[in-house]
Rosetta silent file (secondary structure, phi, psi, omega in degrees, C-alpha in Angstrom):
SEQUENCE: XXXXXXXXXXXXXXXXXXXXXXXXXXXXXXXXXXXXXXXXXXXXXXXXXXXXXXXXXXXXXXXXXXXXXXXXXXXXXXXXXXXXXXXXXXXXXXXXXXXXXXXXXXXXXXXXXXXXXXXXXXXXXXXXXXXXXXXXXXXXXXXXXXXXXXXXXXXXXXXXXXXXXXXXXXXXXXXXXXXXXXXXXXXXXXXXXXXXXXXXXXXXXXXXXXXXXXXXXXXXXXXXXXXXXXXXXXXXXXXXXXXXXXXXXXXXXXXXXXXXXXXXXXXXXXXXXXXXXXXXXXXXXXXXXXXXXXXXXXXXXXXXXX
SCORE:     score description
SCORE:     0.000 S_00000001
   1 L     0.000  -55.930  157.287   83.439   93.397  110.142 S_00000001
   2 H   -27.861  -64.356  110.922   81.055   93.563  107.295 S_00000001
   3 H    33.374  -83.609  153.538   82.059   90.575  106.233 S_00000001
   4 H   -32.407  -59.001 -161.820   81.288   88.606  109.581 S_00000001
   5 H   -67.639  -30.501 -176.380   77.757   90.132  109.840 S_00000001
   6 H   -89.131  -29.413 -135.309   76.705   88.766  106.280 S_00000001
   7 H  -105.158  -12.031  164.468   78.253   85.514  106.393 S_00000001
   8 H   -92.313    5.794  159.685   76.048   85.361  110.251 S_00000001
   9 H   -62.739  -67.968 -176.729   72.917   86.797  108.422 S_00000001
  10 H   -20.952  -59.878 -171.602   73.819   83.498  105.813 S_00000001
  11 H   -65.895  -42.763 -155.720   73.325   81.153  109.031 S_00000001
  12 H   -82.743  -37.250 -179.377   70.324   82.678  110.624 S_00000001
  13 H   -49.463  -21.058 -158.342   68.865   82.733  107.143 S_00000001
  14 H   -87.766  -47.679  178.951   69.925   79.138  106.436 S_00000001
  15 H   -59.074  -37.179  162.200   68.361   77.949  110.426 S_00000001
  16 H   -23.283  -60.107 -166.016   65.329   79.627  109.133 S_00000001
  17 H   -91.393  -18.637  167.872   64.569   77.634  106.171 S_00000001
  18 H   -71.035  -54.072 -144.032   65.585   74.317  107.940 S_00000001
  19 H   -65.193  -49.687  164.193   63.729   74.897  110.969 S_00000001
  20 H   -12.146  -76.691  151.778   60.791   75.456  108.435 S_00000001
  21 H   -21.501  -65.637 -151.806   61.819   72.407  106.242 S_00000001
  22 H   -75.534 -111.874   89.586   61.808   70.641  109.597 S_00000001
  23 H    94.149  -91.470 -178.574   58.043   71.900  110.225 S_00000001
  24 H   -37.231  -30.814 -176.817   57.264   70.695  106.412 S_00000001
  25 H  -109.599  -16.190  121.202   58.479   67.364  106.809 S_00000001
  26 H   -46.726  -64.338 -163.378   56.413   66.587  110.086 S_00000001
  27 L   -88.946  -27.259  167.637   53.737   67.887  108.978 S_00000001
  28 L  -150.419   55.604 -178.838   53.249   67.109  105.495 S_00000001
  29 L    68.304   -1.176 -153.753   56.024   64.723  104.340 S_00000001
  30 L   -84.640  105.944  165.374   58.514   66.761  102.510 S_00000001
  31 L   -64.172  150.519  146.159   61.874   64.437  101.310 S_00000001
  32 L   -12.157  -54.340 -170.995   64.946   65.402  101.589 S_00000001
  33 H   -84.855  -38.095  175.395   65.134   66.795   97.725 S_00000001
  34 H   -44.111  -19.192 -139.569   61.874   68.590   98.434 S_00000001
  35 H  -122.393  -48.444 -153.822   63.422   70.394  101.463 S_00000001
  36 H   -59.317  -77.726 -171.025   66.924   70.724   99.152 S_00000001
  37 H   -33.955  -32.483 -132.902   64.675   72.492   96.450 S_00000001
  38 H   -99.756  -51.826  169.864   62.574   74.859   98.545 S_00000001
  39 H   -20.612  -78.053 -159.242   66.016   76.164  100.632 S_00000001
  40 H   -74.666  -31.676 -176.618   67.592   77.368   97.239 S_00000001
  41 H   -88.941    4.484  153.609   64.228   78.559   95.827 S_00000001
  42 H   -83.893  -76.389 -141.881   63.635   80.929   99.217 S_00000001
  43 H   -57.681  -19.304  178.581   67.452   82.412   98.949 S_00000001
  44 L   -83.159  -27.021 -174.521   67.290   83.036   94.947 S_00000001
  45 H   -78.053  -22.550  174.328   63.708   84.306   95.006 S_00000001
  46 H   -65.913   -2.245 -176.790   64.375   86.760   98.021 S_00000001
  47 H  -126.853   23.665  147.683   66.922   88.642   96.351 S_00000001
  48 H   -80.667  -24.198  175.299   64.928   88.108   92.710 S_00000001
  49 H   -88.404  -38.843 -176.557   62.227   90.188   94.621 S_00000001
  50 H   -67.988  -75.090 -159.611   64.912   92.763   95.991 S_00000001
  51 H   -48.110  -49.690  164.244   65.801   92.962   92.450 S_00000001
  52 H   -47.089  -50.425 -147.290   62.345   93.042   90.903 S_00000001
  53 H   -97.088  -49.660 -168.156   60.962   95.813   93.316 S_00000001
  54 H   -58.162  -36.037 -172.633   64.082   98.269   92.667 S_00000001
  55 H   -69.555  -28.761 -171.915   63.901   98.034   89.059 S_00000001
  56 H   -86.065  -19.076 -176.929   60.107   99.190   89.388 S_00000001
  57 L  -101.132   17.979  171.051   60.608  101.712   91.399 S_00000001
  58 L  -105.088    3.324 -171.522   63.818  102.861   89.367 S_00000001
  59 L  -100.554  -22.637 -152.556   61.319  102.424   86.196 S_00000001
  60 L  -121.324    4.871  152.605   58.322  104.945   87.987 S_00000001
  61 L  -122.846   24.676  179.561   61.054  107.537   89.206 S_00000001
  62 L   -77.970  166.390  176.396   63.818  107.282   85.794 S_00000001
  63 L  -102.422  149.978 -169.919   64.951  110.002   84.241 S_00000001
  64 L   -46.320  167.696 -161.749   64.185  110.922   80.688 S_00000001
  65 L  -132.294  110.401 -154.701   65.692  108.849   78.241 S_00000001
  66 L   -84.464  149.709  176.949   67.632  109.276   75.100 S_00000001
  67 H   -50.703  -45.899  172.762   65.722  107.189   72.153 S_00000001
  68 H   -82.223   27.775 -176.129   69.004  105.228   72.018 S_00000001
  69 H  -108.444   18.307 -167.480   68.963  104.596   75.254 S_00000001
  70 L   -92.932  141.075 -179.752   65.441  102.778   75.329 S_00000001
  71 L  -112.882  -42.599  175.447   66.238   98.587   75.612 S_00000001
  72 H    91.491 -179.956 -166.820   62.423   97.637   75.364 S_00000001
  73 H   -63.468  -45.420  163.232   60.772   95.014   76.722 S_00000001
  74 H   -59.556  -44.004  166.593   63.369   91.987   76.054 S_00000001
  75 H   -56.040  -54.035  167.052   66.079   94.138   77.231 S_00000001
  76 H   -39.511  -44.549 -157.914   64.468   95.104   80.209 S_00000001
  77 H   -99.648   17.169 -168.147   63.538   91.381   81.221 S_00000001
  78 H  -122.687   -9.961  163.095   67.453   90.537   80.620 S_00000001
  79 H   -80.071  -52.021  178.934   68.644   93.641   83.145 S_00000001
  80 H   -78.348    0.597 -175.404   66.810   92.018   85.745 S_00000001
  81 H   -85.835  -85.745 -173.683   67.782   88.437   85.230 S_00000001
  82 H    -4.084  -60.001 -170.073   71.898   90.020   84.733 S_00000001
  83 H   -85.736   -3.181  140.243   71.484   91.821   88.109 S_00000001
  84 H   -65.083  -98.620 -156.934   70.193   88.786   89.936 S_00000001
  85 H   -31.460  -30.189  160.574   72.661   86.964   89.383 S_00000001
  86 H   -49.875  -77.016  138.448   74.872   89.980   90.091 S_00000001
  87 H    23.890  -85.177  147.917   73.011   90.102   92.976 S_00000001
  88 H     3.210  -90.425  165.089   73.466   86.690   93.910 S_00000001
  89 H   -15.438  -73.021 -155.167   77.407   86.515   93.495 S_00000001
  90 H   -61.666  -38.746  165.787   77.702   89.565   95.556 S_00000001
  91 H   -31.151  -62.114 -155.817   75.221   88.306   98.449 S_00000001
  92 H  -104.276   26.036 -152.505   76.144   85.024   98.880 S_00000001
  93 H  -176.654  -91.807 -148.397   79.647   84.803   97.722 S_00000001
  94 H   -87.281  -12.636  165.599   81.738   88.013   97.239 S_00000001
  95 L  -105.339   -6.158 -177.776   80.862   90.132  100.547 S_00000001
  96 L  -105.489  -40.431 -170.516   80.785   87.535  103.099 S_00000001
  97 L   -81.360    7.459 -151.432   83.529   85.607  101.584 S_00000001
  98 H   -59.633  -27.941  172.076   85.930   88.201  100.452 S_00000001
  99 H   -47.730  -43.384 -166.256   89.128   86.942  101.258 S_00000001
 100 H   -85.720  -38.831 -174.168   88.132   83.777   99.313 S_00000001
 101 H   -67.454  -42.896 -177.260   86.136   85.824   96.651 S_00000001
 102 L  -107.890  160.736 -175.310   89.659   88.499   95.463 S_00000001
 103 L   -95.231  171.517 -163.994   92.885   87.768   95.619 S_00000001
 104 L  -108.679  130.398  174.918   94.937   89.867   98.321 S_00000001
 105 L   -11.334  133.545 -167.470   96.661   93.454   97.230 S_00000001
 106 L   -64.927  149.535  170.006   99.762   93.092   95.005 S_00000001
 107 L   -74.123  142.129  175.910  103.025   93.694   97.801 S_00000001
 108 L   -85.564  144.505 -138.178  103.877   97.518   97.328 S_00000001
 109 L  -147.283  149.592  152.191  106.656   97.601   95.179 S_00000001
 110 L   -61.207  114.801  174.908  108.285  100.218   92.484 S_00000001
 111 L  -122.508  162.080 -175.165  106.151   99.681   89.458 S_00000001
 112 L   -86.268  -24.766  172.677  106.498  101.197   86.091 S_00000001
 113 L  -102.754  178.582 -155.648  102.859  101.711   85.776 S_00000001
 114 L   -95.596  135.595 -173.105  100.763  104.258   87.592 S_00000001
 115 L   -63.139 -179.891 -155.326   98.561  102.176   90.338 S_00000001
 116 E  -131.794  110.683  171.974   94.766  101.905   89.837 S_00000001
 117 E   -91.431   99.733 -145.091   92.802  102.296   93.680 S_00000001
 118 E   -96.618  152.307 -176.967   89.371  100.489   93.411 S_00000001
 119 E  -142.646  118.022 -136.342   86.765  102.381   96.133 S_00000001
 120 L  -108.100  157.858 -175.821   84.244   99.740   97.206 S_00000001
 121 L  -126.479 -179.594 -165.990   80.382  101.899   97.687 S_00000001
 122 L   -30.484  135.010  159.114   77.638  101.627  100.680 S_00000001
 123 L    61.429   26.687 -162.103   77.448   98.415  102.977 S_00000001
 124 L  -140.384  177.043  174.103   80.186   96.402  100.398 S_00000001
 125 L  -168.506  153.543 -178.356   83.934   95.612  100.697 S_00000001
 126 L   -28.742  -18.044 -179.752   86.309   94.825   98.431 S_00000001
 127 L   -57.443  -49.204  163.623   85.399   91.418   97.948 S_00000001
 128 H   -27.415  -80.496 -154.686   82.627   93.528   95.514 S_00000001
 129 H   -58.881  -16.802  137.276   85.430   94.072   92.821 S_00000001
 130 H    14.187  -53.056 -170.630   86.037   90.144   92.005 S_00000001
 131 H  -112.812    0.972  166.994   84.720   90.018   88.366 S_00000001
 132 H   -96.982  -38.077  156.859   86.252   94.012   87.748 S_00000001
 133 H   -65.507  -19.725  171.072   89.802   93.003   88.999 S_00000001
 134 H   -68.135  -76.262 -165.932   89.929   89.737   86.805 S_00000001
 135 H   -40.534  -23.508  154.212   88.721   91.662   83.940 S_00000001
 136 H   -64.895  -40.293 -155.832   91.112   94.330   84.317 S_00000001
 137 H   -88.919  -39.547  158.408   93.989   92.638   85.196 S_00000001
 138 L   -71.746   14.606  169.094   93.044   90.363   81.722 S_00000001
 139 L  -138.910   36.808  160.429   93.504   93.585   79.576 S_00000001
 140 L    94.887    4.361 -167.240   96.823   94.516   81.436 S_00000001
 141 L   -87.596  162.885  166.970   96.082   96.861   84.093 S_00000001
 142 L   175.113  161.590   -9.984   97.787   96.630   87.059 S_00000001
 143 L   -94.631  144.515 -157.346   98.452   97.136   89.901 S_00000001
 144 E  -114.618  103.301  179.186   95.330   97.207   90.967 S_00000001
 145 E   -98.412  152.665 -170.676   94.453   97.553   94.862 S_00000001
 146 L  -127.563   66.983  177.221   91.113   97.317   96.489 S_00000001
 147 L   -40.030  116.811  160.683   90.686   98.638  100.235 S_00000001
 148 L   -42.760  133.198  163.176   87.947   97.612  102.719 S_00000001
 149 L  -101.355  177.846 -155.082   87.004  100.714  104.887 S_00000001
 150 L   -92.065  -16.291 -163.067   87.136  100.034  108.165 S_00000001
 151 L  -127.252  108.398  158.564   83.455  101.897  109.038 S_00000001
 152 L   -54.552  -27.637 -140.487   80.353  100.531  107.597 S_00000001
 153 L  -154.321   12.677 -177.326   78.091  102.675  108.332 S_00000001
 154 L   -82.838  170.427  164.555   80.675  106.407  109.120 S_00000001
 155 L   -66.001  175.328  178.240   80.575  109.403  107.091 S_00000001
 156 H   -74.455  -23.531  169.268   81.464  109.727  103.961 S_00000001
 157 H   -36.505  -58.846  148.347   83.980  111.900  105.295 S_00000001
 158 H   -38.555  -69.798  173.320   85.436  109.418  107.508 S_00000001
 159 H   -62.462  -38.567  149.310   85.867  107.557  104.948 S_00000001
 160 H   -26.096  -56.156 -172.646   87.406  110.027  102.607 S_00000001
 161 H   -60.801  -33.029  173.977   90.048  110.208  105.685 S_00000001
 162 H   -45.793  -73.728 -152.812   90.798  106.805  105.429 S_00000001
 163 H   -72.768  -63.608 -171.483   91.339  106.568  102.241 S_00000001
 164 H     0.541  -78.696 -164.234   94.284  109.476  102.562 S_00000001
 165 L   -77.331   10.203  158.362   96.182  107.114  104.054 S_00000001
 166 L   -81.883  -29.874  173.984   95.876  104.236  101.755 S_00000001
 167 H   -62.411  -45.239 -178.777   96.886  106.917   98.706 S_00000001
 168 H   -83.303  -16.161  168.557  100.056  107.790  100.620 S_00000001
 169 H   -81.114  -15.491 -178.744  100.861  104.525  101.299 S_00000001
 170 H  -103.779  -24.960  172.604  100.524  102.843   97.966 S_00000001
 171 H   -45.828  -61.753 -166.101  101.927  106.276   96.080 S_00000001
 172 H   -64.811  -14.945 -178.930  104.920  106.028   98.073 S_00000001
 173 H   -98.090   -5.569  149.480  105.148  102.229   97.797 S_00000001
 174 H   -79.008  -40.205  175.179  105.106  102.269   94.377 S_00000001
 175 L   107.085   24.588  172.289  107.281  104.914   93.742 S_00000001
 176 L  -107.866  168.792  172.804  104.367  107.292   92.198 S_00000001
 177 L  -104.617  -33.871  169.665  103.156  110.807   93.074 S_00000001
 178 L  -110.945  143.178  157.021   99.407  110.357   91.521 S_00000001
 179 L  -127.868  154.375  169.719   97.262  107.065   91.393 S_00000001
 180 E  -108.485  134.548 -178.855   94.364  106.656   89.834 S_00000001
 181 E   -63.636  113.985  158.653   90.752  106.456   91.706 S_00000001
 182 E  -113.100  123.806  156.790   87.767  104.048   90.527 S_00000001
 183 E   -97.284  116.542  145.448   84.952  104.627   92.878 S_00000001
 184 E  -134.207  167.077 -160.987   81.840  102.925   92.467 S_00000001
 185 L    48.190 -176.636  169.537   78.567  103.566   93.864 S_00000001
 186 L    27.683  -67.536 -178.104   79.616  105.461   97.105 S_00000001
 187 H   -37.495  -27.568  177.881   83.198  105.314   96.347 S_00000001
 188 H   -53.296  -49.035 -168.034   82.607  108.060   94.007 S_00000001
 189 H   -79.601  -38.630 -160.492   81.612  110.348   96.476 S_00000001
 190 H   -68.151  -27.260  160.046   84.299  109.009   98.862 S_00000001
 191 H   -18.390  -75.374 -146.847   86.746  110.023   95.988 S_00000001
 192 H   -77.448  -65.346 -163.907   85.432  113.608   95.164 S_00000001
 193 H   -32.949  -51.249 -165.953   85.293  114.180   99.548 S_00000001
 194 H   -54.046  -54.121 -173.972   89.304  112.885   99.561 S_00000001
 195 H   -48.961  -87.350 -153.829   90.042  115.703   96.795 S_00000001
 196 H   -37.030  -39.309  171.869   87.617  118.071   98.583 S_00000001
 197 H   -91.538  -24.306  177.975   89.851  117.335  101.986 S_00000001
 198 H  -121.952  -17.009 -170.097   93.269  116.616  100.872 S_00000001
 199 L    84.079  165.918 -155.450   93.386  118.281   97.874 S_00000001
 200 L   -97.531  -30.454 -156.409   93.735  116.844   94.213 S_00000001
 201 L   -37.148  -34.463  167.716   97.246  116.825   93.884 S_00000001
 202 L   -97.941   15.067 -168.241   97.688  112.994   94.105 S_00000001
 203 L  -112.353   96.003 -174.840   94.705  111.840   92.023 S_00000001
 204 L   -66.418  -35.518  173.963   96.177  111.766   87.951 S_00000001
 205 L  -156.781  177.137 -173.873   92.415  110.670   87.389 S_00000001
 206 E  -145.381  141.624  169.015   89.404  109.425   88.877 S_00000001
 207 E  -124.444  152.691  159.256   86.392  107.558   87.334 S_00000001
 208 E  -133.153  156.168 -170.283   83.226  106.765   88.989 S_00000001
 209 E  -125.073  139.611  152.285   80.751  103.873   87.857 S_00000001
 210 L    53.932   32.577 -178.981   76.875  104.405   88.957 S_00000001
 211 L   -83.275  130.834  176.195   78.109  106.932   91.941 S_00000001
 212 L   -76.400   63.019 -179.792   75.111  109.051   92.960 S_00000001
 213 L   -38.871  -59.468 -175.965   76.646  112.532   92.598 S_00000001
 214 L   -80.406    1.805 -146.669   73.268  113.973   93.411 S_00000001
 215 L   116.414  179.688  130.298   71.538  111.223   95.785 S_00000001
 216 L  -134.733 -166.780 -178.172   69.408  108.797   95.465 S_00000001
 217 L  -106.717   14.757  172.191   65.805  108.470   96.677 S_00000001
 218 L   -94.346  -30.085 -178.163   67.000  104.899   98.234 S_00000001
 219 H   -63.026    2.738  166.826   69.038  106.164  100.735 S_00000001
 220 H   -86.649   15.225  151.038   66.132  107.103  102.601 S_00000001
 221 H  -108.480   19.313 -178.513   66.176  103.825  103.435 S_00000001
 222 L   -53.547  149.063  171.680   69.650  103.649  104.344 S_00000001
 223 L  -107.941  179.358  165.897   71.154  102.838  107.571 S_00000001
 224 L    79.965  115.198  166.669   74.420  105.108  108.532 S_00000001
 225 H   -62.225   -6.447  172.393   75.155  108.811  108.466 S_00000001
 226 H   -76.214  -33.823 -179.297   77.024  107.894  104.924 S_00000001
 227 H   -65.702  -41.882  160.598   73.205  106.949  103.761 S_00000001
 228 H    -9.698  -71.831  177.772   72.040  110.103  105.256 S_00000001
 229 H   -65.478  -16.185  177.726   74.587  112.117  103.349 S_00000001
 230 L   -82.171  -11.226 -142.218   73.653  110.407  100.167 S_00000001
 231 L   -66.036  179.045  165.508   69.643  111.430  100.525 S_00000001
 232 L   -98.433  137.261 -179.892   69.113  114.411   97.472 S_00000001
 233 L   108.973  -21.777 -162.268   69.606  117.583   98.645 S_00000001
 234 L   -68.660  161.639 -171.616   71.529  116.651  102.057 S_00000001
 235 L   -95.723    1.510  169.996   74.341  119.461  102.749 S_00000001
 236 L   -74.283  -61.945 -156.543   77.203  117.073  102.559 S_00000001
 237 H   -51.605  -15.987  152.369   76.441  116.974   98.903 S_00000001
 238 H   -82.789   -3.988  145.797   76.044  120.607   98.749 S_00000001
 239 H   -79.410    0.602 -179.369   79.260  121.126  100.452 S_00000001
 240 H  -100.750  -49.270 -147.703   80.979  118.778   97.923 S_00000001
 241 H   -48.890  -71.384 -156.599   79.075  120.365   95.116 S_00000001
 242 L   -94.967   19.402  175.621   81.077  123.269   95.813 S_00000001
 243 L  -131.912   19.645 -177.695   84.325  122.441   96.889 S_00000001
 244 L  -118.516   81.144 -171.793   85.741  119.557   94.241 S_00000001
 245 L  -107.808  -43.508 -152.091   85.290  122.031   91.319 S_00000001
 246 L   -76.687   -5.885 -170.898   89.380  121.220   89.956 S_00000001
 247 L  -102.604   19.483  178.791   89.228  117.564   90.062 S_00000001
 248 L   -75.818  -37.271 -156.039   86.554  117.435   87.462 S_00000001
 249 L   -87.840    5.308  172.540   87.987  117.871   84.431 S_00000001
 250 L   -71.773    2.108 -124.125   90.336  114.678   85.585 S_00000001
 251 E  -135.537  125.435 -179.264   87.031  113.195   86.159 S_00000001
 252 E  -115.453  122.955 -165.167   85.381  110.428   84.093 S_00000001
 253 E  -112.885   95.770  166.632   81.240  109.724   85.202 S_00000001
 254 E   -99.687  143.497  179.766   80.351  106.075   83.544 S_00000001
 255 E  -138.093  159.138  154.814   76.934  105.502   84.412 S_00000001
 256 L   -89.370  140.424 -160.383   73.796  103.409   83.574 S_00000001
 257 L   -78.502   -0.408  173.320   70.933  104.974   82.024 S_00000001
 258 L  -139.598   48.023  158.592   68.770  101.842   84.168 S_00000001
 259 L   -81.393  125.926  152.064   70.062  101.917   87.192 S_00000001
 260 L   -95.471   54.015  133.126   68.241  100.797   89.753 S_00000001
 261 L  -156.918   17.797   94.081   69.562  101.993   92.467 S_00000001
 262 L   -10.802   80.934 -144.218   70.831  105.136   91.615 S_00000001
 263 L  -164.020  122.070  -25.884   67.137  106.624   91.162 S_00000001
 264 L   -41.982 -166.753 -179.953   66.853  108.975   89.066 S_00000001
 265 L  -110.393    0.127  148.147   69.644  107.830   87.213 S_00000001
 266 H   -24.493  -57.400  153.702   70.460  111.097   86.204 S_00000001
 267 H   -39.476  -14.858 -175.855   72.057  111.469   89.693 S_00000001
 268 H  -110.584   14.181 -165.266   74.865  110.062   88.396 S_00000001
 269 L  -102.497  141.768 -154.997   76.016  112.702   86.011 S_00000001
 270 L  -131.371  124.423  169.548   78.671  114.956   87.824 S_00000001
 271 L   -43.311  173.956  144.427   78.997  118.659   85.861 S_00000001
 272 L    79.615    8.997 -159.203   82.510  119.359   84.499 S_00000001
 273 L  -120.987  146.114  154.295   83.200  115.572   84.104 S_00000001
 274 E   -83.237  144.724 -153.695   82.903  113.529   81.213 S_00000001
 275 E   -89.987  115.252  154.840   79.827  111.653   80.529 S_00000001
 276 E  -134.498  165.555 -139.459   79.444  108.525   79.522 S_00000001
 277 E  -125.493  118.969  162.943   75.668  106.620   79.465 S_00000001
 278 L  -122.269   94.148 -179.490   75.909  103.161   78.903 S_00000001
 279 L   -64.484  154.897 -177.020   72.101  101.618   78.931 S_00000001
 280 L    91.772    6.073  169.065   70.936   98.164   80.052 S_00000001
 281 L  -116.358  140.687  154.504   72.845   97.761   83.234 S_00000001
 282 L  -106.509 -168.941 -153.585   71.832   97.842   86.953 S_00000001
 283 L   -56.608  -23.323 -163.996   73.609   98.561   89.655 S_00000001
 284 L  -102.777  -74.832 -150.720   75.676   95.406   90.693 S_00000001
 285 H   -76.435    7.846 -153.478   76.111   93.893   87.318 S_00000001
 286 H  -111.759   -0.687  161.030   77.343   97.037   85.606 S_00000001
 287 H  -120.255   15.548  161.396   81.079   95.550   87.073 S_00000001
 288 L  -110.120   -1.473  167.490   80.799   92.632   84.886 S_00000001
 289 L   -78.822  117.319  176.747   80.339   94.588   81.749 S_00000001
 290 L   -87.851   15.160  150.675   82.733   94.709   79.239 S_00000001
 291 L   -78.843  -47.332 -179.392   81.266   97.791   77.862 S_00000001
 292 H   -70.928  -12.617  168.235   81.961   99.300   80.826 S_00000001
 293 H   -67.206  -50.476 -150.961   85.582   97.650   81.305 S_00000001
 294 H   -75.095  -56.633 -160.521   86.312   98.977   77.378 S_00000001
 295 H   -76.015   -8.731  173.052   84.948  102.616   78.806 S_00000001
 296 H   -68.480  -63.031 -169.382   87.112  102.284   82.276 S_00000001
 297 H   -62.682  -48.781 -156.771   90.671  100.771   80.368 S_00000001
 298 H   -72.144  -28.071 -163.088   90.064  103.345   77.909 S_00000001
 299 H   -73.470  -64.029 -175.747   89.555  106.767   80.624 S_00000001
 300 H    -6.764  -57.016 -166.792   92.788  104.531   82.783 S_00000001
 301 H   -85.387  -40.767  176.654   95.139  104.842   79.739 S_00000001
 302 H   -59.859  -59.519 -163.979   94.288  108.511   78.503 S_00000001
 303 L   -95.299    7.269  146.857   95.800  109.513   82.260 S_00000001
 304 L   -86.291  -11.596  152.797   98.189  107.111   82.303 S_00000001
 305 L  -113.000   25.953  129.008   99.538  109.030   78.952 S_00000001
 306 L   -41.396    0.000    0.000   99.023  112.381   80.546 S_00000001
């Protein structure tokens, strides 16, 4: 569904800039490369401005800062080029396209290792996980499944419900009793709800990457009671606050200390859980890191030798 609707945003976006073009080249001559040029310089700079404006307002609402988590000025100008192009990918490429962008779920199977359930976050689909399932899957993990939910825009709740029945279907179709959860952004939350609703009993561990345990101050621009529920302060998150207290200490929080869209970034640090702050990533491109792959493989492997 998701899917559809971006790749028919792509077209009305694309008949835009012709019918423009078209405009430009009656009225004041504009070849064919001229036309080429101006096409790819609207679709990179509109999401280089989406990028641009989050980072400032994730720079004028951050959260204090450890000294060795300050990147400076060169750092700074090389998180916002990284998360265009993250940006990019994921736009134009890995959410409209997903089927073409991931490869399709391993067939369930008996496996000797314990599976790894990827949880896709707001407005995304599996398609997202593309440069975190190669890299996994190149340091040995597997098998690694990635679900779509079916409700863009449902509760988080919903979604939590969902996912139940993807846990009992790949436990049992592996031949495991626990898999382990990576939520990011959203997924995090959808995680901690499934525990909060089903109980923990089938989760050996769970990580979240950039998930906004407390909010964020973007979701008040959010579409969707799941954006709602994300807002700081909202009473789903103060009914999760208090009813996922046992799956914590399975619970690994990697986050960036410059996320921008996570905001603060602070938001992403979940009590009882272990922390870890890896600076210089936003929000997108922070699944293309191989720090954070090294800090993922590494929580994956502690609870696969639980």
């Amino acid at each position: 569904m998701l899917a559809r609707a971006l790749r028919i945003a792509q077209l009305v976006e694309l008949a835009a800039c012709l019918a423009v073009a078209a405009w430009l080249h009656a009225a004041h001559g504009w070849d064919a490369l001229a036309i080429g040029a101006g096409v790819v310089a609207w679709f990179a700079g509109a999401r280089l401005a989406l990028v641009m404006l989050s980072n400032a307002i994730a720079w004028l609402l951050r959260s204090p800062r450890a000294p060795a988590e300050r990147i400076g000025v060169a750092g700074g100008f090389l998180l916002v080029l990284r998360e265009w192009r993250a940006l990019l990918a994921a736009n134009l490429l890995y959410l409209p396209w997903e089927r073409l962008a991931l490869r399709a779920d391993p067939p369930l199977a008996p496996s000797v290792p314990m599976p790894v359930i990827l949880l896709h976050g707001y407005y995304a689909n599996r398609g997202y996980f593309r440069p975190l399932v190669r890299a996994l899957e190149a340091r040995g993990v597997s098998p690694i499944f990635a679900p779509t939910f079916s409700q863009v825009l449902a509760s988080i709740e919903d979604s939590a419900d969902e996912l139940a029945a993807h846990v009992e279907r790949i436990a049992s179709g592996t031949g495991h009793a626990r898999v382990a959860l990576v939520g990011h952004s959203m997924g995090g939350l959808v995680a901690r709800a499934y525990a909060a609703r089903h109980g923990a009993g089938r989760i050996a561990c769970l990580v979240t990457l950039g998930t906004p345990h407390h909010g964020s101050v973007l979701a008040w621009l959010g579409l969707g009671r799941n954006a709602r529920e994300m807002r700081p302060g909202s009473e789903f998150l103060a009914r999760l606050a208090n009813a996922d207290l046992t799956i914590r200490a399975r619970t690994t929080s990697i986050r960036s200390a410059h996320d921008n869209m996570v905001i603060p970034q602070a938001s992403c640090r979940l009590e009882g859980a272990q922390d870890v702050v890896i600076p210089g990533l936003g929000h997108i491109a922070m699944l293309r890191s191989p720090r954070l792959v090294a800090g993922l493989v590494e929580a994956l492997e502690a609870a696969r030798g639980a």
